[in-house]
C-alpha positions as CSV (number, residue, x, y, z in Angstrom):
1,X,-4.4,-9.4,-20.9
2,X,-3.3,-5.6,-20.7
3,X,-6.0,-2.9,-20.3
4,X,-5.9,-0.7,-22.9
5,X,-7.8,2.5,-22.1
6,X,-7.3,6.3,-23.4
7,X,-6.2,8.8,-21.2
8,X,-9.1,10.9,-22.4
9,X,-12.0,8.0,-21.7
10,X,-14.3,9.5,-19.8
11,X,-15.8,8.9,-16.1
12,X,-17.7,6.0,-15.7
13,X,-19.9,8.3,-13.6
14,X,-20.4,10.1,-16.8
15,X,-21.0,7.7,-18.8
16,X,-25.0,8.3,-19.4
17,X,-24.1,12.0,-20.8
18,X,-25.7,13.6,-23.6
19,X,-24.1,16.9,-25.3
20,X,-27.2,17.9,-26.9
21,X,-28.5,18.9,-23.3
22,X,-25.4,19.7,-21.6
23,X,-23.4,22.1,-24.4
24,X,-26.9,23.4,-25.6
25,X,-24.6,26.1,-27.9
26,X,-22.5,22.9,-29.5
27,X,-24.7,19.7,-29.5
28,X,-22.2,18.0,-31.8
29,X,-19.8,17.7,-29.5
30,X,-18.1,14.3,-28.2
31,X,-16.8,14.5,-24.7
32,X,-15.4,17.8,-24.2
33,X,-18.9,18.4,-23.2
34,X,-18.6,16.7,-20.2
35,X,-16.5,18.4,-17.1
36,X,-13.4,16.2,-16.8
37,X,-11.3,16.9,-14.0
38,X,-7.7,16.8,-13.7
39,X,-5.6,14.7,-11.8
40,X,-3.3,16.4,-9.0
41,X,-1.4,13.5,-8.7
42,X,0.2,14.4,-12.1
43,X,0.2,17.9,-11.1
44,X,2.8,17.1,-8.2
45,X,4.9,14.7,-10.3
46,X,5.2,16.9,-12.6
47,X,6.1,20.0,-10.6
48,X,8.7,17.3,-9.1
49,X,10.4,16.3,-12.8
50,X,10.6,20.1,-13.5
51,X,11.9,21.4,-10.2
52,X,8.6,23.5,-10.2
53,X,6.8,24.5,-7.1
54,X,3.7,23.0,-6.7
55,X,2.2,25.8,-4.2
56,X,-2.1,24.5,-4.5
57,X,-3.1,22.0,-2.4
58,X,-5.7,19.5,-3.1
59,X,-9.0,22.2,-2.7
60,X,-7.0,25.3,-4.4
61,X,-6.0,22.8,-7.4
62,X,-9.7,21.1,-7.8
63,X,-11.0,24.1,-7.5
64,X,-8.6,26.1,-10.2
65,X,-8.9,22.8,-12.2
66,X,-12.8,23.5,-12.3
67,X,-12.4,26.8,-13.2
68,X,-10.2,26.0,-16.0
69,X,-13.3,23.6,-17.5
70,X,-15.6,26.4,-17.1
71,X,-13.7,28.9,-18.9
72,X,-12.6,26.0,-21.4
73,X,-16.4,25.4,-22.2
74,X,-17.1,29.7,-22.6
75,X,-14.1,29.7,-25.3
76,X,-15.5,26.8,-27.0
77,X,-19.2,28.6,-26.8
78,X,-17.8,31.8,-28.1
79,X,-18.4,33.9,-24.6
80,X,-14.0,34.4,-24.1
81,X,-11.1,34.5,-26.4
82,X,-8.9,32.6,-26.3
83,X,-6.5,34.1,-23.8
84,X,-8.9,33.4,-21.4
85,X,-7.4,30.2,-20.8
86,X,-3.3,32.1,-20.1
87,X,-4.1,32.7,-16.3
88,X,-4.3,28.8,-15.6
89,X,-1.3,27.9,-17.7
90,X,1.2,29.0,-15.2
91,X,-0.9,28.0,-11.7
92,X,-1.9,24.2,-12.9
93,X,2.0,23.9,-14.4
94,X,0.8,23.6,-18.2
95,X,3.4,25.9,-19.7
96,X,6.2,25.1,-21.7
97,X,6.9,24.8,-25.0
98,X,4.9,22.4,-27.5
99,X,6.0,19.0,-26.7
100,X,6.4,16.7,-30.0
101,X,6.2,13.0,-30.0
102,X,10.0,11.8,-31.4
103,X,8.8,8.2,-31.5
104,X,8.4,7.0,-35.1
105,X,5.1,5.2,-35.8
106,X,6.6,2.0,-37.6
107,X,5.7,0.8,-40.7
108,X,2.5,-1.6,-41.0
109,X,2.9,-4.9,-42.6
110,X,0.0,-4.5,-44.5
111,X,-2.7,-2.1,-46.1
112,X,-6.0,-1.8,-44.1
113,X,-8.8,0.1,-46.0
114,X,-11.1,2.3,-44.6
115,X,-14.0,0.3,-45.5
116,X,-12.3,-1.9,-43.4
117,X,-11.5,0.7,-40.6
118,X,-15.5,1.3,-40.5
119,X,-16.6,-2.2,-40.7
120,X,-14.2,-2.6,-37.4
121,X,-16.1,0.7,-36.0
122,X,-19.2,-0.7,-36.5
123,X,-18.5,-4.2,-34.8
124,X,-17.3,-2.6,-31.9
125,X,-19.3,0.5,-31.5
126,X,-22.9,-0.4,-32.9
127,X,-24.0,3.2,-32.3
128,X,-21.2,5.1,-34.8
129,X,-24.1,5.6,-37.5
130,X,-25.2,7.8,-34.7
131,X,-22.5,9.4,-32.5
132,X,-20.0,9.6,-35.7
133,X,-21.6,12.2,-38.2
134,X,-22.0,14.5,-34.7
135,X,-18.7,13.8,-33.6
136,X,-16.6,14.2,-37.1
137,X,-19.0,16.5,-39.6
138,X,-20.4,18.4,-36.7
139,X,-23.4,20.3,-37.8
140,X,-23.0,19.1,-41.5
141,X,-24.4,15.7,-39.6
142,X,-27.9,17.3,-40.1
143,X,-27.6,17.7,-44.1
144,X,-28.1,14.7,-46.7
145,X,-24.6,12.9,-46.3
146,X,-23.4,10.8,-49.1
147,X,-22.7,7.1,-48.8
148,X,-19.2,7.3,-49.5
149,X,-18.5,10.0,-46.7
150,X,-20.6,7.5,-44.0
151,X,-17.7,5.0,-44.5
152,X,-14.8,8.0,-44.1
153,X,-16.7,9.1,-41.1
154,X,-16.9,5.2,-40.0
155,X,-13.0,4.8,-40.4
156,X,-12.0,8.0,-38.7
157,X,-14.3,6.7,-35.7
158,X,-11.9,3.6,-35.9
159,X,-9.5,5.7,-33.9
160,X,-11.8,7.5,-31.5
161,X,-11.7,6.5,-27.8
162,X,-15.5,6.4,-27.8
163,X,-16.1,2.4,-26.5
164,X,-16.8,2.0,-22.7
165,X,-14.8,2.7,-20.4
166,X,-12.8,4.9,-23.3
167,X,-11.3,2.6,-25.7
168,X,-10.9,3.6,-29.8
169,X,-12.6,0.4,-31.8
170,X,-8.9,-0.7,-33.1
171,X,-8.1,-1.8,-30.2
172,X,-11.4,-3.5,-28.5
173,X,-11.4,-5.4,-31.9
174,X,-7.4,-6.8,-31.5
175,X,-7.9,-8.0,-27.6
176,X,-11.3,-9.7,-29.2
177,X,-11.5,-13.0,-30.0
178,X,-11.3,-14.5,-32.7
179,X,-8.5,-12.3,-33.0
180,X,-7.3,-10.6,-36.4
181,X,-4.5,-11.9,-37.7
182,X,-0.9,-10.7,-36.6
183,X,-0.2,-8.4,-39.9
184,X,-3.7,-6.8,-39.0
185,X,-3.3,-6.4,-35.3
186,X,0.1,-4.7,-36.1
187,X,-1.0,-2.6,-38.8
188,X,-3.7,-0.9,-36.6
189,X,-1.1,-0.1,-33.8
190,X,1.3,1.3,-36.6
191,X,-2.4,3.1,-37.9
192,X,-3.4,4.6,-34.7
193,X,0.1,5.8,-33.5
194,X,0.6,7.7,-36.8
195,X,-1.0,11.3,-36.1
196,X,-4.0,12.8,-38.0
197,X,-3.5,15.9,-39.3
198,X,-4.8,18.6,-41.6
199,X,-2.3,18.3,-44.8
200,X,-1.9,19.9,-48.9
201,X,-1.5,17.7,-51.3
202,X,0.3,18.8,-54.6
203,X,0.2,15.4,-56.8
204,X,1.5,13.0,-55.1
205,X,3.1,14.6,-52.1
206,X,1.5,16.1,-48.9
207,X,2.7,19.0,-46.4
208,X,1.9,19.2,-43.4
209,X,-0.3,22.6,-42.1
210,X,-0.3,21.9,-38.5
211,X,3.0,21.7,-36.7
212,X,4.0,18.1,-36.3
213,X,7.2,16.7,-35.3
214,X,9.6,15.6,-37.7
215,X,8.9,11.8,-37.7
216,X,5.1,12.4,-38.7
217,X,6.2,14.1,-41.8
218,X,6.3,12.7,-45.1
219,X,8.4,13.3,-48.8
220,X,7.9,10.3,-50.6
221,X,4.5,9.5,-52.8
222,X,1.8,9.0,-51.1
223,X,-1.2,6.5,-52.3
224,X,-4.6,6.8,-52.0
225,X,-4.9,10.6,-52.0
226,X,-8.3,11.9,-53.0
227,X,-8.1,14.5,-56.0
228,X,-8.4,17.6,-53.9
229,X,-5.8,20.4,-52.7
230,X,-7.0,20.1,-48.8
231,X,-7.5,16.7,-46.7
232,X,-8.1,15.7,-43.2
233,X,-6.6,12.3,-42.7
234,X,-3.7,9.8,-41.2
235,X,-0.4,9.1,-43.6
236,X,0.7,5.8,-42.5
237,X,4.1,4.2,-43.7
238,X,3.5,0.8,-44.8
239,X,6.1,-2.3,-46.4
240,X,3.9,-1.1,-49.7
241,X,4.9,2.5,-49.1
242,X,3.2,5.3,-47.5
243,X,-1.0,5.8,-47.9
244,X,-3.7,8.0,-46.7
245,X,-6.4,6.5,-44.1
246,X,-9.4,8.1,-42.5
247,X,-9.7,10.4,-44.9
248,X,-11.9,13.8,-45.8
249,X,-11.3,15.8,-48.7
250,X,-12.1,19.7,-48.2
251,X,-12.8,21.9,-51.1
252,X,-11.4,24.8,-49.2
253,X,-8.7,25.4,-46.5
254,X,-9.6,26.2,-43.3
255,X,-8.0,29.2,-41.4
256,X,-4.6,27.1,-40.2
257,X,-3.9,29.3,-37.0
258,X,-7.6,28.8,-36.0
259,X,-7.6,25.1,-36.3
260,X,-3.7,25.0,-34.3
261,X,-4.7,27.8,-31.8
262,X,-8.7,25.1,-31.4
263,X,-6.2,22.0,-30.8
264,X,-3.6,23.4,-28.5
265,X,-5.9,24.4,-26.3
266,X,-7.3,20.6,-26.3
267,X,-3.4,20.6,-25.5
268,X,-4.0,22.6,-22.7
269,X,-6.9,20.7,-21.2
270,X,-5.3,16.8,-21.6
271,X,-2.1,18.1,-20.3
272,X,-4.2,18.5,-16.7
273,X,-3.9,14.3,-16.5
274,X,-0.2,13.9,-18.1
275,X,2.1,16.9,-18.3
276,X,3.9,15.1,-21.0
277,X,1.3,15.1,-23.4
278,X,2.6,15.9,-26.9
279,X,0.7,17.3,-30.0
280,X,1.0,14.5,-32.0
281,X,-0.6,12.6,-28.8
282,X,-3.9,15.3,-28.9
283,X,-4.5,14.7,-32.7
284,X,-4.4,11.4,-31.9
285,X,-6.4,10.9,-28.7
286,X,-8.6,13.6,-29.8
287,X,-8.8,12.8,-33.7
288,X,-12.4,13.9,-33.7
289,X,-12.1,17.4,-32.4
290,X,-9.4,18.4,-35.5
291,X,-11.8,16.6,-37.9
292,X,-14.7,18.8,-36.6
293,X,-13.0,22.2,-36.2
294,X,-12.5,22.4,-40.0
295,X,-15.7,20.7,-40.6
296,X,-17.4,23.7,-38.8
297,X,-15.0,26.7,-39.7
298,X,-16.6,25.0,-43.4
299,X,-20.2,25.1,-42.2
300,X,-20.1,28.8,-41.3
301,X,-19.1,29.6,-44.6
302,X,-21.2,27.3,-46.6
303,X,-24.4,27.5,-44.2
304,X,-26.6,29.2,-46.6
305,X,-25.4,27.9,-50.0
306,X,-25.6,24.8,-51.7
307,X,-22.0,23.9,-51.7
308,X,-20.5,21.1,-49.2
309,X,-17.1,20.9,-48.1
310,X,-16.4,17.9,-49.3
């Protein structure tokens, strides 16, 4: 049976982490708390695809690499800007211009609800009552959360790479058995290749407000849109037409360049294992971080009011 494993699991030797002690400033986070090295190996073939010369050797690039998480971890506390990060960009070969995935998702053979998407959560990751509010609300995790908003936050943890050693509960339930049937087990691959994304909806119709490649993008009717203007979810194409999964209505926009300029730099930081990374890749192997920068830019807003984002 193939492994399946995301390139963003974590190290076993990590395993036992807890954010709330090791980002004291952002407790909610998932993994990005933990350092997570590079690999040089990808540095070198990439500097060999591109013709680029790969002038660190091992110590200078472990090194540099470390000093990339550091700084990585002081932008995400609020102790750099954001340009902090430039300087590695160039030295660790992570330049270039945004890469976007051209591979069409395919279309699933059936509809999967998220009700289902969190019961499959929950069988696979018994803990997502507990890590998934953190990991998607972020601080709202600590304020009365209706039932309904559990489920979302149970099917957009379907997706997350947060079962040992680093796989998303999709896919430890298909290798499982009693395996799903084969409609199911396709429509989850179809699911979890199409990329989340922060999007408008006007009837209908949704746009796009991060930049995804053109494959990812949608002008047909879409089903099961909540009644909002603003929503945080996955359009998937399916033989019944395109519908929204893993989905979080907002009451208000979030700041678009914020939220892009937040997930390029996660970009930045999963390009230091595979230089070929795309965007749509990030949102998808990071779901939880573009769920949680909104959910936060939200919280600072709404922090002393009664109102919730949602």
């Amino acid at each position: 049976m193939k492994r399946v494993q995301s390139i963003v699991g974590r190290s076993p030797a990590a395993d036992t982490a807890a954010p709330h002690w090791i980002a004291l400033r952002d407790p909610y986070a998932g993994d990005e708390a933990i350092v997570w090295p590079g690999h040089y190996s990808d540095y070198l073939r990439h500097a060999e695809r591109t013709g680029s010369a790969a002038t660190l050797s091992t110590e200078e690039y472990a090194a540099l690499d470390l000093e990339f998480e550091r700084v990585y971890r002081a932008i995400l506390d609020g102790d750099e800007p954001y340009e902090a990060i430039v300087p590695f960009v160039d030295e660790l070969l992570l330049g270039g211009e945004l890469v976007h995935d051209r591979r069409p998702p395919g279309t699933a053979m059936t509809d999967i609800s998220d009700v289902q998407l969190a019961d499959i959560a929950e069988n696979q990751l018994p803990g997502v009552g507990l890590v998934g509010p953190d990991r998607i609300v972020g601080p709202w995790a600590d304020e009365p959360l209706p039932r309904w908003l559990r489920v979302q936050i149970g099917a957009v943890m379907a997706f997350v790479p947060e079962v040992d050693p680093g796989v998303p509960p999709w896919a430890r339930a298909i290798k499982r058995r009693p395996r799903p049937a084969t409609e199911i087990r396709q429509s989850l691959r179809v699911m979890a290749r199409s990329a989340p994304c922060l999007w408008s909806i006007d009837g209908d119709q949704v746009e796009a407000l991060l930049p995804l490649g053109r494959v990812f993008k949608h002008s047909g009717p879409i089903r099961n849109l909540p009644p909002v203007d603003i929503v945080l979810g996955r359009v998937v194409d399916t033989v019944n037409g395109p519908h929204m999964v893993a989905s979080i209505p907002l009451i208000r926009r979030p700041p678009v360049e914020a939220i892009e300029r937040r997930i390029r730099l996660e970009w930045l930081r999963l390009r230091r294992r595979e230089r070929r990374l795309s965007f749509e890749d990030t949102l998808r192997e990071r779901s939880e971080v573009l769920y949680r920068s909104c959910m936060e830019w939200l919280w600072l807003h709404y922090e002393d009011s009664d109102t919730r984002p949602w």
